[in-house]
C-alpha atoms as an extended CHARMM CRD file, in Angstrom:
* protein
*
       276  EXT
         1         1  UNK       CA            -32.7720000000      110.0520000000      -42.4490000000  PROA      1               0.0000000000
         2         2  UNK       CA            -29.5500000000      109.5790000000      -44.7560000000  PROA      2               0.0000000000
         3         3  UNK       CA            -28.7050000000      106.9180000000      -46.1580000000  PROA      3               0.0000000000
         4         4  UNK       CA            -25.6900000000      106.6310000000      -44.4750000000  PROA      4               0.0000000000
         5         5  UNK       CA            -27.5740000000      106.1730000000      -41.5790000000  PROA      5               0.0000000000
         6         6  UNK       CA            -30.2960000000      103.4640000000      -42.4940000000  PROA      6               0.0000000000
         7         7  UNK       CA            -27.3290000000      101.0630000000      -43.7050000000  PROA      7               0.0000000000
         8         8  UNK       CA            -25.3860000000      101.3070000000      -40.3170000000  PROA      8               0.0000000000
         9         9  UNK       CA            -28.9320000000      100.5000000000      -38.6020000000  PROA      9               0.0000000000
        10        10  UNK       CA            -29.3770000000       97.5380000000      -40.7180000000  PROA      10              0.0000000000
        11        11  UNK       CA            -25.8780000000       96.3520000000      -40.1350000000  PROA      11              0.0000000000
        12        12  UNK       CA            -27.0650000000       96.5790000000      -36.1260000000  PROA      12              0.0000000000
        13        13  UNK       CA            -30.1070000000       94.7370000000      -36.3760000000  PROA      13              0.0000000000
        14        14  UNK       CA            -28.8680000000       92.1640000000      -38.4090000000  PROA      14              0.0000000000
        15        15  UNK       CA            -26.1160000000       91.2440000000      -35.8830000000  PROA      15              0.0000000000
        16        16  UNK       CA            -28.4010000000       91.3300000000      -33.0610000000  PROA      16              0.0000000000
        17        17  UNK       CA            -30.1790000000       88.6030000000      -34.6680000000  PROA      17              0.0000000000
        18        18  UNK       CA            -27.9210000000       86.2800000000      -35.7720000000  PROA      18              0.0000000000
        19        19  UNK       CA            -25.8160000000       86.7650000000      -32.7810000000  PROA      19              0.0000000000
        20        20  UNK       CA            -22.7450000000       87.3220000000      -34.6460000000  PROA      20              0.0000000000
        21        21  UNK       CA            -19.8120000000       87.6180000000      -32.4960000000  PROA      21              0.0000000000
        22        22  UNK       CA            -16.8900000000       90.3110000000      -32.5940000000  PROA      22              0.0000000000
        23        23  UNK       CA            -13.1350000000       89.5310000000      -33.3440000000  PROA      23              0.0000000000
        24        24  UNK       CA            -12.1180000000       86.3760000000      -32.3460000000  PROA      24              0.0000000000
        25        25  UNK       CA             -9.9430000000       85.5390000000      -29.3580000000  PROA      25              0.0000000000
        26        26  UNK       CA             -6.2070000000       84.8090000000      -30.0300000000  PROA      26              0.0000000000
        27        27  UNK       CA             -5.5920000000       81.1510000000      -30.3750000000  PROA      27              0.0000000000
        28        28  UNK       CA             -3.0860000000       78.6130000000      -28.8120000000  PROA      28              0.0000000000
        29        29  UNK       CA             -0.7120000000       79.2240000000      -31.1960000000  PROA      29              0.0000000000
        30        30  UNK       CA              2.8380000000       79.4030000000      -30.7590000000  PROA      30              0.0000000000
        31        31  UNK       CA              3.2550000000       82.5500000000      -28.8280000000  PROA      31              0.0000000000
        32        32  UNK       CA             -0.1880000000       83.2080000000      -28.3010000000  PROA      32              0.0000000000
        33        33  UNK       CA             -1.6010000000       83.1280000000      -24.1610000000  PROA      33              0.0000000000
        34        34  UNK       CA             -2.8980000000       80.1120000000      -22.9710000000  PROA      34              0.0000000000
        35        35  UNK       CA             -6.9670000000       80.1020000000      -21.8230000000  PROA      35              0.0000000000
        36        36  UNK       CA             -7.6470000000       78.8620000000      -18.5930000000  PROA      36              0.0000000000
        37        37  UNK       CA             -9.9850000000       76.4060000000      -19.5220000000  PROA      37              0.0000000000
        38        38  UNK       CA             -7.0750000000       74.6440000000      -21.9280000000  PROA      38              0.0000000000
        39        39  UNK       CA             -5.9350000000       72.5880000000      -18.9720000000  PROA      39              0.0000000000
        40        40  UNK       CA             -5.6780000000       68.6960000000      -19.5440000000  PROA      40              0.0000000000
        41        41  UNK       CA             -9.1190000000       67.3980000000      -18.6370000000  PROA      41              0.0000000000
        42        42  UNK       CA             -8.4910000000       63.8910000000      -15.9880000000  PROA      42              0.0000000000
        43        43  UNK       CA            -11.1600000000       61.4420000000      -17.4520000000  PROA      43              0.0000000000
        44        44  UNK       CA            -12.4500000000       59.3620000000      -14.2480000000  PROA      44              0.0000000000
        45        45  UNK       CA            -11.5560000000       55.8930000000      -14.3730000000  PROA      45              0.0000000000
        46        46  UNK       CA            -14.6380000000       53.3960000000      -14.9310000000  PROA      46              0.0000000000
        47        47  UNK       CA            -13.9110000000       50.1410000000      -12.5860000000  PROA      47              0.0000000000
        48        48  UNK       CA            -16.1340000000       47.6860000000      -14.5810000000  PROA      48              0.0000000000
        49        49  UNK       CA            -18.4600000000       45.4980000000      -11.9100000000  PROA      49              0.0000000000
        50        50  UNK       CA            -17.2040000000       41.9280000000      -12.1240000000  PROA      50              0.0000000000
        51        51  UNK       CA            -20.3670000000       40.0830000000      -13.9560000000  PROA      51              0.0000000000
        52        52  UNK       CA            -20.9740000000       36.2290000000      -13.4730000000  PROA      52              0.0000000000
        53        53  UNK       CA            -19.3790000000       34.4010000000      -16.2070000000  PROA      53              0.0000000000
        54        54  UNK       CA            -21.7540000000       32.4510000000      -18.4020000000  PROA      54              0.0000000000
        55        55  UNK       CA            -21.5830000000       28.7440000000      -18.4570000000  PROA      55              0.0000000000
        56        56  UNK       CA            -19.2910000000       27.2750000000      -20.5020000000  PROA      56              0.0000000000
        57        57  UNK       CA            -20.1270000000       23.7710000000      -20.2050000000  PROA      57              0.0000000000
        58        58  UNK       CA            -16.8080000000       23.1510000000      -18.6130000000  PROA      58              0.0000000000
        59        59  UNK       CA            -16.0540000000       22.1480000000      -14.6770000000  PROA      59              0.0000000000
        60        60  UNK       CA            -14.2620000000       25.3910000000      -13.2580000000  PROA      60              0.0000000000
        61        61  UNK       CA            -10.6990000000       25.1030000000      -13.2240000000  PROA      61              0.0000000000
        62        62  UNK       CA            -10.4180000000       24.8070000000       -9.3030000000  PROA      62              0.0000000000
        63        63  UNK       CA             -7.5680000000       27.8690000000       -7.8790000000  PROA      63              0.0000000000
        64        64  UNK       CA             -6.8550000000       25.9600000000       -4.7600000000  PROA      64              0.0000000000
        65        65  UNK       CA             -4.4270000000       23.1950000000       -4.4270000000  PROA      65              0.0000000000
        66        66  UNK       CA             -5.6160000000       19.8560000000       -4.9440000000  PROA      66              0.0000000000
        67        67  UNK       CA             -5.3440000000       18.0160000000       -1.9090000000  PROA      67              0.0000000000
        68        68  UNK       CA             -2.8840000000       15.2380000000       -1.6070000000  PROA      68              0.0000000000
        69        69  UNK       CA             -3.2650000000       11.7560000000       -1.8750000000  PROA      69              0.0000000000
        70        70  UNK       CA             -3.9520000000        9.1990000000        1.0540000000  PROA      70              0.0000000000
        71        71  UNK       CA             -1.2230000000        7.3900000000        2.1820000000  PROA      71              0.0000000000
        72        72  UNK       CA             -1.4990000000        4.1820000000        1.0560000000  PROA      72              0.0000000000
        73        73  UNK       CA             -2.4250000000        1.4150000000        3.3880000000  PROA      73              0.0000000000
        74        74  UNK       CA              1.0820000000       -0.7500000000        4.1180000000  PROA      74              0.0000000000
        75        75  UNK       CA              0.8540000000       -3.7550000000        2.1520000000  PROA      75              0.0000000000
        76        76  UNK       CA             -0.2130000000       -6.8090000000        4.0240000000  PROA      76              0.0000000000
        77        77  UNK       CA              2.8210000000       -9.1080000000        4.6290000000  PROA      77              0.0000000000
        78        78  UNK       CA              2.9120000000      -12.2340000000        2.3180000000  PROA      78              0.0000000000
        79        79  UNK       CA              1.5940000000      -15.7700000000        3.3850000000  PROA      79              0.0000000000
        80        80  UNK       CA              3.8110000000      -17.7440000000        5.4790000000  PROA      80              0.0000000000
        81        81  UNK       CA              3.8650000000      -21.0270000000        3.6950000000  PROA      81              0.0000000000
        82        82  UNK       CA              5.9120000000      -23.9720000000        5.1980000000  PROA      82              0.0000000000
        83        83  UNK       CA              7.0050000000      -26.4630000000        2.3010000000  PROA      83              0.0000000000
        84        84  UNK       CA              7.8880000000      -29.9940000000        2.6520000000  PROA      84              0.0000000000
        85        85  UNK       CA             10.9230000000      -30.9060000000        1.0590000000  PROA      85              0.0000000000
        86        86  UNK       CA             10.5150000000      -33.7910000000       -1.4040000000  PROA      86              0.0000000000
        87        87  UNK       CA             14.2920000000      -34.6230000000       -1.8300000000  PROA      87              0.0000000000
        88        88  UNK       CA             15.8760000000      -35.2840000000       -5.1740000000  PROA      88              0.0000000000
        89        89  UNK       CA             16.8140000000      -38.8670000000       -6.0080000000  PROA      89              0.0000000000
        90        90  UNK       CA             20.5910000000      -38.9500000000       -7.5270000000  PROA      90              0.0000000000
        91        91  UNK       CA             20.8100000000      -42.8350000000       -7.7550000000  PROA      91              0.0000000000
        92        92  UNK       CA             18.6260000000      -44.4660000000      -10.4680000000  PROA      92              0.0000000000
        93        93  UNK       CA             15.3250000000      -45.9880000000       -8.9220000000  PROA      93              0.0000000000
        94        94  UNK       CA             14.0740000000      -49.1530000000      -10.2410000000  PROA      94              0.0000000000
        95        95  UNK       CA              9.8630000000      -49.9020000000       -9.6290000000  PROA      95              0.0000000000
        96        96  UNK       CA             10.2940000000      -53.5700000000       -8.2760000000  PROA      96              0.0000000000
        97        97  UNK       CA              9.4140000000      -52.8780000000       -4.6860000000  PROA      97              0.0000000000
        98        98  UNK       CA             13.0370000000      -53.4290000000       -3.5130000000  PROA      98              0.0000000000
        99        99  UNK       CA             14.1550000000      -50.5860000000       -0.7010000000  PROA      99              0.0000000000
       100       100  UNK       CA             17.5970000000      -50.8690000000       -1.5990000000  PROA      100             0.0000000000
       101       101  UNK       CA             17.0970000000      -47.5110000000       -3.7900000000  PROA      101             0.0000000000
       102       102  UNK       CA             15.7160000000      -45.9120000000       -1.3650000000  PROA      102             0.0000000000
       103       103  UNK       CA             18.5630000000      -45.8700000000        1.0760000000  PROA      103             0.0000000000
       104       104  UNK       CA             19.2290000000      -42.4450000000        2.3550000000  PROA      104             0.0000000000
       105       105  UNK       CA             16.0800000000      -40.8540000000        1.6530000000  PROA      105             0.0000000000
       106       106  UNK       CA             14.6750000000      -39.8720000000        4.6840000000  PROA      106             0.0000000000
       107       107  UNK       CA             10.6730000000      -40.8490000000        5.3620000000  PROA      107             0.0000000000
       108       108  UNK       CA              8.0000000000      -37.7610000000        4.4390000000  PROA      108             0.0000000000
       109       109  UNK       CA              6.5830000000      -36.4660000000        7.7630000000  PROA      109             0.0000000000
       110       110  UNK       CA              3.0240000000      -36.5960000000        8.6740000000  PROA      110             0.0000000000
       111       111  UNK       CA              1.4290000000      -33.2600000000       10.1510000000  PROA      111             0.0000000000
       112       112  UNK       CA             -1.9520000000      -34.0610000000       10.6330000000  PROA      112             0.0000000000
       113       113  UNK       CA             -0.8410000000      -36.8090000000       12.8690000000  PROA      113             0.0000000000
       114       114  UNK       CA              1.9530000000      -34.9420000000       14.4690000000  PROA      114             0.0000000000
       115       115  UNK       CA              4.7530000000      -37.4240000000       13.0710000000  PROA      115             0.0000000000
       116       116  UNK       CA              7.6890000000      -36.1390000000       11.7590000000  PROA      116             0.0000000000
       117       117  UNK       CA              8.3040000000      -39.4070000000       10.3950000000  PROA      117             0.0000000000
       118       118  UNK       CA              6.0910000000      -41.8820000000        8.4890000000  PROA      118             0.0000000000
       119       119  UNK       CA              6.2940000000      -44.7720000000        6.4250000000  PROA      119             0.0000000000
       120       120  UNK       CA              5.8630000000      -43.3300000000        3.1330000000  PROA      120             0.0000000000
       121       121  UNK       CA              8.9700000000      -41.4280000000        1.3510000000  PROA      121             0.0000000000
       122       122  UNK       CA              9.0350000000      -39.5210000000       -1.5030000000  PROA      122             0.0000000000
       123       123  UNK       CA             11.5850000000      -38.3850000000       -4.2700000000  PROA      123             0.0000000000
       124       124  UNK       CA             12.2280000000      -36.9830000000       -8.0030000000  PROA      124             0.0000000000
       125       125  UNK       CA             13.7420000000      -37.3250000000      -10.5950000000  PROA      125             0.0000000000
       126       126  UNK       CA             13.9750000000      -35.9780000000      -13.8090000000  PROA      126             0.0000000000
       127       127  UNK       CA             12.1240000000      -38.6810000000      -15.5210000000  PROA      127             0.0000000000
       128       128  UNK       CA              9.2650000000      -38.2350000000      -12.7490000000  PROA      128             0.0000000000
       129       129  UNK       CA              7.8640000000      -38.7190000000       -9.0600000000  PROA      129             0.0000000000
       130       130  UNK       CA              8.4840000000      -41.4420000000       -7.1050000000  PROA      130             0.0000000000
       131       131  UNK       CA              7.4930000000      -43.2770000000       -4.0740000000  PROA      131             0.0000000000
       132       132  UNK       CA              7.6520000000      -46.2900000000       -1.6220000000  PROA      132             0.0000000000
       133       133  UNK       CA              5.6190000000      -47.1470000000        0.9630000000  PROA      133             0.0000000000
       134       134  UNK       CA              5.2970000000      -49.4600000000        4.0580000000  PROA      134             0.0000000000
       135       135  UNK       CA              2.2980000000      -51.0430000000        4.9770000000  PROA      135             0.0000000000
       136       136  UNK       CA              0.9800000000      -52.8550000000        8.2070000000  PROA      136             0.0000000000
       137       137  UNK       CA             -1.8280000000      -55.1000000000        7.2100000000  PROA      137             0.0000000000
       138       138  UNK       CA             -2.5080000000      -58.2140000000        8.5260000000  PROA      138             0.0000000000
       139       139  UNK       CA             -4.9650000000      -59.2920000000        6.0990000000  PROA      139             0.0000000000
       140       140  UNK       CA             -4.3270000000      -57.9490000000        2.4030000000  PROA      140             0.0000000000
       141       141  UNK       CA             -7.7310000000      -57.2690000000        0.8720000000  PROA      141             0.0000000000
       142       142  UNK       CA             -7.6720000000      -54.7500000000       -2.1010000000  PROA      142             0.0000000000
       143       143  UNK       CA            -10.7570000000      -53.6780000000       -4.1660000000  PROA      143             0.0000000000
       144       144  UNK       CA            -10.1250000000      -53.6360000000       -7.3130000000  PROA      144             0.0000000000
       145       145  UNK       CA            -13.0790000000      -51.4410000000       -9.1350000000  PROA      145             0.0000000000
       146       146  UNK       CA            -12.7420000000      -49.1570000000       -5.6640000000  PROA      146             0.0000000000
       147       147  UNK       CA             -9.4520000000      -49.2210000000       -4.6230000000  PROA      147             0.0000000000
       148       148  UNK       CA            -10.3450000000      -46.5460000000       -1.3260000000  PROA      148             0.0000000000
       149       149  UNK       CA            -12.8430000000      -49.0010000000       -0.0180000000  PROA      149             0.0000000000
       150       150  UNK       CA            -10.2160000000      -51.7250000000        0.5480000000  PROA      150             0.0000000000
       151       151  UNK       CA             -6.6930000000      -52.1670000000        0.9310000000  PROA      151             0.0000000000
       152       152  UNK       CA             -4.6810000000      -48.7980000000       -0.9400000000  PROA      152             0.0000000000
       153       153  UNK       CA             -2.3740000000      -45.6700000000       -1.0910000000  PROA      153             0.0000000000
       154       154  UNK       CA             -3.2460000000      -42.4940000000       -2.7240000000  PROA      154             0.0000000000
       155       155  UNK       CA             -1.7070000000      -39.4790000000       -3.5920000000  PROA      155             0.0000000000
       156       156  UNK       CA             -3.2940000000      -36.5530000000       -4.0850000000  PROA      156             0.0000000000
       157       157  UNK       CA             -1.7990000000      -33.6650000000       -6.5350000000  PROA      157             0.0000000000
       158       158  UNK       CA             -2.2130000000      -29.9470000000       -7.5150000000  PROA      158             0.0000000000
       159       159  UNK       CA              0.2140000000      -29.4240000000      -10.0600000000  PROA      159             0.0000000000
       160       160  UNK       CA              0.0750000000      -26.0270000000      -10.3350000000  PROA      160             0.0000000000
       161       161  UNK       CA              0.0470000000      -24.9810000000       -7.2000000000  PROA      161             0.0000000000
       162       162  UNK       CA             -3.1110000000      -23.0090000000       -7.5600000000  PROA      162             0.0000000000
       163       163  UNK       CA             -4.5210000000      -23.5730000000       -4.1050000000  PROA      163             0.0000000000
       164       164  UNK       CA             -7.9600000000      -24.1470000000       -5.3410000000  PROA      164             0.0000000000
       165       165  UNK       CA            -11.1620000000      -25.1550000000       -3.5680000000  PROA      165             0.0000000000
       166       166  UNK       CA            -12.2510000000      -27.7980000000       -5.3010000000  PROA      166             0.0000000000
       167       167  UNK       CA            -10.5000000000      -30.5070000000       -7.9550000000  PROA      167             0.0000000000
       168       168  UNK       CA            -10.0240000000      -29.2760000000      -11.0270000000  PROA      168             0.0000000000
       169       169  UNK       CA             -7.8700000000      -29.7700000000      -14.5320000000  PROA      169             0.0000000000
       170       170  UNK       CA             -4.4870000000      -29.9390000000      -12.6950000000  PROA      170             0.0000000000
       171       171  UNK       CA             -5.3630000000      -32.0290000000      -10.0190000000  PROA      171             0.0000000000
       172       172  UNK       CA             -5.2050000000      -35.3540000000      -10.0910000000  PROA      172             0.0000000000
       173       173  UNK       CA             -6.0310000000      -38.5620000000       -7.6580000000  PROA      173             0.0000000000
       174       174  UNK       CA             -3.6930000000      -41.4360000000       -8.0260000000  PROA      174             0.0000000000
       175       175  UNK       CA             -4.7170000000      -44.8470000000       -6.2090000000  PROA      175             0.0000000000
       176       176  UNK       CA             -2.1510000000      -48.1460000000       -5.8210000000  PROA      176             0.0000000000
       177       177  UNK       CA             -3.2680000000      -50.8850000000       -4.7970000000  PROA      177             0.0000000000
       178       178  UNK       CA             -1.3620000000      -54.7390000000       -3.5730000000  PROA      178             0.0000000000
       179       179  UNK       CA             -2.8640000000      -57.5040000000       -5.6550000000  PROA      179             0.0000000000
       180       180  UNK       CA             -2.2010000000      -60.7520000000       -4.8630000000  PROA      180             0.0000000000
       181       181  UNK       CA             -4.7130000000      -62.0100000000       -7.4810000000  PROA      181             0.0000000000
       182       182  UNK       CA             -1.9350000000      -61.2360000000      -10.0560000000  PROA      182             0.0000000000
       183       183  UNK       CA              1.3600000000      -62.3740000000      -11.0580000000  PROA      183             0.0000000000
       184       184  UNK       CA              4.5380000000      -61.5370000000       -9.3880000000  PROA      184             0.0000000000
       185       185  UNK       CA              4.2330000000      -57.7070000000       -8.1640000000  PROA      185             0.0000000000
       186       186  UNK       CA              1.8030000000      -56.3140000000      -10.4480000000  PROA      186             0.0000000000
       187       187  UNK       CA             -0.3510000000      -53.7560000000       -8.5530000000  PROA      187             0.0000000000
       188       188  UNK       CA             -4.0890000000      -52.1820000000       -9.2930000000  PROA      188             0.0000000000
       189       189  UNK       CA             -3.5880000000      -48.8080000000      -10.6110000000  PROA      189             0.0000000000
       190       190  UNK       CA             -6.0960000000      -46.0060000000      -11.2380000000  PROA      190             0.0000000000
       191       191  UNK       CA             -6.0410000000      -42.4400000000      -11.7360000000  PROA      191             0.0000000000
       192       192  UNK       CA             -9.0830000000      -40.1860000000      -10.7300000000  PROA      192             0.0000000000
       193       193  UNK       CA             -9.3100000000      -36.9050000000      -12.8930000000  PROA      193             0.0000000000
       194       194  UNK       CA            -11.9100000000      -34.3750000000      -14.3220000000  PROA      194             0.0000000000
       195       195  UNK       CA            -10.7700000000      -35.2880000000      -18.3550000000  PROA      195             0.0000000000
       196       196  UNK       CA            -10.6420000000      -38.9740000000      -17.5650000000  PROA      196             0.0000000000
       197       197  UNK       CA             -7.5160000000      -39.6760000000      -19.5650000000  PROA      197             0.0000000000
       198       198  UNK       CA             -6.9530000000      -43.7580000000      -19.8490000000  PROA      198             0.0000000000
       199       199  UNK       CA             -3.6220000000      -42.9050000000      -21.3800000000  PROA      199             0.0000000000
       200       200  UNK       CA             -2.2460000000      -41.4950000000      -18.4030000000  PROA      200             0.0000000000
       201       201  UNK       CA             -3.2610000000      -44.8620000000      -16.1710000000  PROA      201             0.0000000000
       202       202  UNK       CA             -0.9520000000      -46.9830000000      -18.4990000000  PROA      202             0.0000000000
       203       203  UNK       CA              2.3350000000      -44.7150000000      -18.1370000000  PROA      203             0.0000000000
       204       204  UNK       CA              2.1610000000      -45.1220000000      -14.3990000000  PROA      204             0.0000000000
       205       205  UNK       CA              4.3780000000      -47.6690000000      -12.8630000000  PROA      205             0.0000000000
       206       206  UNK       CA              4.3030000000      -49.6290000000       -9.4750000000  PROA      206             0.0000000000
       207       207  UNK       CA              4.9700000000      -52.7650000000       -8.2780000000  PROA      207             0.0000000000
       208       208  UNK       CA              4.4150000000      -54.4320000000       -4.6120000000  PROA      208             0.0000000000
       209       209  UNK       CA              5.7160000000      -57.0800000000       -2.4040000000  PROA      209             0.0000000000
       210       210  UNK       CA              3.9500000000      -59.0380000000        0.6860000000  PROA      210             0.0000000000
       211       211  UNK       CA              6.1650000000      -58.5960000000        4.4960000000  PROA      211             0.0000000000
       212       212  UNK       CA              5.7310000000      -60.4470000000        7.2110000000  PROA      212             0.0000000000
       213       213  UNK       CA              3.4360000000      -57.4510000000        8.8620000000  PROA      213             0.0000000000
       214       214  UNK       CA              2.0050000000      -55.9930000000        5.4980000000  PROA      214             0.0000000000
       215       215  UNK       CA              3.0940000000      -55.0750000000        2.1120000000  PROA      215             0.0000000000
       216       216  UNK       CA              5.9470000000      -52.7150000000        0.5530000000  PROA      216             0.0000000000
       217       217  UNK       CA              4.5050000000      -50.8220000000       -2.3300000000  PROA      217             0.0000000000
       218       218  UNK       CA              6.1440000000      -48.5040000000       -5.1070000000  PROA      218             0.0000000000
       219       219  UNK       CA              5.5810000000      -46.4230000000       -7.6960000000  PROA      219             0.0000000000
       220       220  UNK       CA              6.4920000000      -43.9050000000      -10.5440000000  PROA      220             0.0000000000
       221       221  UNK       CA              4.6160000000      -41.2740000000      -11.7840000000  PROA      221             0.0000000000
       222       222  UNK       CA              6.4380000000      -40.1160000000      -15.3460000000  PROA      222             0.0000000000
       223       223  UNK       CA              7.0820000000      -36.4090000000      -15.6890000000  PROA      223             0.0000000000
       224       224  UNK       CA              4.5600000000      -36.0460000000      -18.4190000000  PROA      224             0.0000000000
       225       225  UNK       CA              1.5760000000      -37.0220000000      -16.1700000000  PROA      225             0.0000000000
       226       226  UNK       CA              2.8700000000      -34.0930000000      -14.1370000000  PROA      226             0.0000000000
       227       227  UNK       CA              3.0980000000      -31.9010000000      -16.5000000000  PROA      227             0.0000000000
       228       228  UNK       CA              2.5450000000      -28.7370000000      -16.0030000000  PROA      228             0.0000000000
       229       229  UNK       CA              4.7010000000      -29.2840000000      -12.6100000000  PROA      229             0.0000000000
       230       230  UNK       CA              8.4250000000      -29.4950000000      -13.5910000000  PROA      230             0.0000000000
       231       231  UNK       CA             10.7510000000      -32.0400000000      -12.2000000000  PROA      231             0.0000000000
       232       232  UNK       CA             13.2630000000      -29.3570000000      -11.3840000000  PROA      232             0.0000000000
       233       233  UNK       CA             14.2650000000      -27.8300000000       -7.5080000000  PROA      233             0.0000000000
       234       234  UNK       CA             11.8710000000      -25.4790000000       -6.4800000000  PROA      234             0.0000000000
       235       235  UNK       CA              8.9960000000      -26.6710000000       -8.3910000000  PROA      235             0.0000000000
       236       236  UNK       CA              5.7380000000      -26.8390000000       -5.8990000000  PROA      236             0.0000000000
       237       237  UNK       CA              2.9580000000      -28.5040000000       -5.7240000000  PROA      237             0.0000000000
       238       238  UNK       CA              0.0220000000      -29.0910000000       -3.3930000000  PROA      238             0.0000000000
       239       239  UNK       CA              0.0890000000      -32.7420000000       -2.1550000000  PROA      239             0.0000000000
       240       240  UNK       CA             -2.1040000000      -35.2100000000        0.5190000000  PROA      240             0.0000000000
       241       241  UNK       CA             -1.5700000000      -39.1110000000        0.8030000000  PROA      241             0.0000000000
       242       242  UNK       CA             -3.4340000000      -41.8480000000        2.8740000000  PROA      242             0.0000000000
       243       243  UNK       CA             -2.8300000000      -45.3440000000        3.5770000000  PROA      243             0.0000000000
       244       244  UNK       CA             -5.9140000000      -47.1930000000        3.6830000000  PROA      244             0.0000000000
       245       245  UNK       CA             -6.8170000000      -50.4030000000        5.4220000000  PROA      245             0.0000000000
       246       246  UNK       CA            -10.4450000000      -51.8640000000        4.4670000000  PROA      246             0.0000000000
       247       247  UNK       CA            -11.2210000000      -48.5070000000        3.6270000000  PROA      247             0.0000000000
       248       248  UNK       CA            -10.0530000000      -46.9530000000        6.6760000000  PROA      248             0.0000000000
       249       249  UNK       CA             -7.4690000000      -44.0360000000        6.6630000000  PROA      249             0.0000000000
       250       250  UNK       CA             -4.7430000000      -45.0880000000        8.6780000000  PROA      250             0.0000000000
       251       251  UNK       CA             -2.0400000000      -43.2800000000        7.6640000000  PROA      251             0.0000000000
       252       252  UNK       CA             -2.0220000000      -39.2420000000        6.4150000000  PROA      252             0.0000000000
       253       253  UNK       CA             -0.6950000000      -36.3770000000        5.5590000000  PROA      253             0.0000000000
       254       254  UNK       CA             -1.8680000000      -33.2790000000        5.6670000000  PROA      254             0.0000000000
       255       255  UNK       CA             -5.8150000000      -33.5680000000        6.3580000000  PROA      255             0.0000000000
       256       256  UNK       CA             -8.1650000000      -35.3910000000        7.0370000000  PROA      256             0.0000000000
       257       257  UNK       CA             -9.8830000000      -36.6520000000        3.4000000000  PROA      257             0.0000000000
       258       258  UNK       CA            -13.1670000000      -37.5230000000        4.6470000000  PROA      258             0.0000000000
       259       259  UNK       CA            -13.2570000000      -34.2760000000        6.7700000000  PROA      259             0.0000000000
       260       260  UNK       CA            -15.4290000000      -32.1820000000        4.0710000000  PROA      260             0.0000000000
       261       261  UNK       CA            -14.8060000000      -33.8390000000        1.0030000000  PROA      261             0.0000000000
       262       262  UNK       CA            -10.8170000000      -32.6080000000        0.9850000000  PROA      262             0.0000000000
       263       263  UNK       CA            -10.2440000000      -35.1970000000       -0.5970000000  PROA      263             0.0000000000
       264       264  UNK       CA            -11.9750000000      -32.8230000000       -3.4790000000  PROA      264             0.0000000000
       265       265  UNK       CA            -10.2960000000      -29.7400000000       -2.3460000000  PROA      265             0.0000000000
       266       266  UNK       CA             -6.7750000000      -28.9840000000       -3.0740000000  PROA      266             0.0000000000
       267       267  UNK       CA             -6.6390000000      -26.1640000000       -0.8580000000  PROA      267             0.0000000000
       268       268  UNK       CA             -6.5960000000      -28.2820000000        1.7020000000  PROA      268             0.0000000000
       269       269  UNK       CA             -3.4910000000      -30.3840000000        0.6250000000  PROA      269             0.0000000000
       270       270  UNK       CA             -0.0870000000      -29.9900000000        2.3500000000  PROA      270             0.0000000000
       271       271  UNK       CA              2.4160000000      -27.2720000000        0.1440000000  PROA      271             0.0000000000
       272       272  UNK       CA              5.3150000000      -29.3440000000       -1.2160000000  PROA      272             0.0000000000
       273       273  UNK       CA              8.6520000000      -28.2490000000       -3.0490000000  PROA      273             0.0000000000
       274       274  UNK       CA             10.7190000000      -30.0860000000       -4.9880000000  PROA      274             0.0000000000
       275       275  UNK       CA             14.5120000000      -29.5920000000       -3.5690000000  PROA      275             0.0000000000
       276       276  UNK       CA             18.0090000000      -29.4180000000       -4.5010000000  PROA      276             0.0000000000
């Protein structure tokens, strides 16, 4: 064999085992012809599964509307609370047991015994409370060391119109008693209250005079023993009084004071204004 022939036999076998290819194909170029298999491949969308979100420590935010509010419940109507009118006194008052100030001041009524008149009245001025009463008694017998056992008047106070259940700083007992053991128309005076001031029993003022059926008896309490109450219209105050006779309650106000103890329980006293 030539030699010719043994290289054109190697050239054979070494392209069948390398697997060499012939020409190439044309490309894409500009010009050249398109293959078939050059067409835009459509990747398939991947729809990720929703996964549970981890905790985050946080309450979810909620998606729904919140749901609305209750109505609120109507508001319950305010307490009805019938005053008695303690009139203002325009004429200066002098404490010497005369009546002749008291002219044209109408008598305080008396619920608790259905009397829309009494013989107690009441006024104020700006220098303090004041009162006169009128007594049927046919045989004068105070008691000194406890005035409410014997012959007496007392007023009961709430000065700050609190409305409390039992006595307390503002609240205040003041007893008056005839006393025919003294001269001229000194009366017995004491004051009942939690501090036990003494000062306040010497600013009081009263003075008393013997009838032919009783005694006439009145009084001043100064504006500073009613402090914090204001001797000015519209001021209120809780307030009871009782007339007693040997003891026994024979005229009063509002309650009844040995009803309960309320003579210890302001609550229970009669709602008072102070007016025009």
């Amino acid at each position: 064999m030539s030699k010719t022939a043994l290289l054109s036999l190697s050239l054979v076998l070494i392209l069948v085992l390398f697997g060499c290819k012939g020409p190439s194909e044309p490309t894409t170029e500009e010009g050249a012809e398109e293959s078939p298999f050059d067409e835009d491949i459509v990747e398939e969308e991947i729809v990720e599964e929703p996964t549970e979100a981890e905790p985050t420590g946080k309450e979810p935010v909620p998606t729904e509307k919140a749901p609305k509010k209750a109505p609120a419940s109507p508001a319950e109507p305010e307490e009805k609370i019938d005053f008695t009118e303690i009139p203002h006194g325009t004429a200066k008052i002098t404490v010497d047991a005369d009546s002749s100030d008291w002219e044209g001041i109408a008598p305080m009524p008396q619920p608790f015994m259905d009397k829309t008149t009494g013989p107690v009245k009441l006024c104020w001025r700006e220098e303090g409370l004041y009162g006169f009463v009128t007594a049927t008694d046919d045989d004068i017998s105070p008691d000194e060391e406890r005035p409410w056992q014997g012959d007496s008047f007392e007023l009961f106070v709430e000065k700050d119109f609190r409305r409390e259940p039992f006595k307390h700083y503002n609240s205040f007992q003041f007893l008056f008693s005839p006393a025919p053991d003294l001269e001229g128309t000194e009366c017995y005076i004491m004051s009942l209250h939690p501090s036990d001031e003494p000062e306040l029993e010497e600013s009081l003022q009263a003075a008393w005079k013997k009838t032919d059926n009783g005694y006439v008896l009145e009084f001043m309490i100064p504006a500073d023993a009613m402090d914090p109450a204001k001797m000015a219209p519209g001021t209120r105050i809780l307030l009871h009084f009782v007339i007693s006779n040997d003891g026994e309650s024979v005229e009063q106000f509002f309650c009844d004071k040995s009803l309960d103890n309320q003579w210890a329980r302001p609550k229970t006293w009669g709602p008072a204004i102070l007016a025009k």
